[in-house]
C-alpha positions, 0 to 999 in steps of 0.5 A, spaced: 723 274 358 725 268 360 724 261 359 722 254 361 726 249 359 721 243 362 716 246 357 721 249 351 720 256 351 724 260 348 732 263 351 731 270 354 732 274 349 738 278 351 743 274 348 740 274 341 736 279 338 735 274 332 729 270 337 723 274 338 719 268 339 717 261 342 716 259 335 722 262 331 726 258 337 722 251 335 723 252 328 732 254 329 736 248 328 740 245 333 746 249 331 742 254 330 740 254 338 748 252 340 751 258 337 745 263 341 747 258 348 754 258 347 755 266 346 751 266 354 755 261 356 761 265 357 758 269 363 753 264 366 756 263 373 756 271 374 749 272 372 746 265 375 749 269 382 747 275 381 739 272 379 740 268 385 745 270 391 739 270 396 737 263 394 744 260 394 749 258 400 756 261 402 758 255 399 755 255 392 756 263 392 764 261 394 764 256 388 760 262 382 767 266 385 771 261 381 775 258 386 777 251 385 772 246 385 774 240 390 773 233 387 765 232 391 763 239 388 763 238 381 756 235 383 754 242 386 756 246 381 752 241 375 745 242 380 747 250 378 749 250 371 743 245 370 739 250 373 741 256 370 739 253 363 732 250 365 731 258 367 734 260 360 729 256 357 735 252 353 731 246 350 735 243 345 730 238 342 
């Protein structure tokens, strides 16, 4: 199960078997939801092409591969990051 990050649903649950709920989300601290978010952060550009391979360009599929970014794509690859955690549900209010 996923969330959604524009109306504060949980994380998925993959990278934490400690979060079970929308409510045991809302309740953890900020430090609390940044250990969970950093232990995913680690393989978010794998996981973000594979979910999303048919929906991306070659140019974005060639950024995710890990090649050095010039300095106009940083833009691009925060639009994929800033996605990847909006489909995660990483709201930390």
């Amino acid at each position: 199960m996923s969330g959604d990050n524009l109306h504060g649903k949980q994380p998925n649950i993959r990278y934490s078997v400690d979060v079970r709920h929308h409510e045991e989300w809302e309740e953890m601290s900020l430090s609390e939801k940044m250990k969970l978010m950093t232990k995913a952060l680690d393989k978010w550009e794998f996981e973000y092409l594979k979910e999303n391979k048919d929906k991306l360009s070659k140019h974005q599929i060639d950024i995710l591969g890990g090649r050095e970014l010039k300095s106009h794509e940083g833009m691009i690859y925060g639009q994929m990051y800033a996605d990847w955690k909006k489909q995660k549900g990483f709201n930390l209010k």
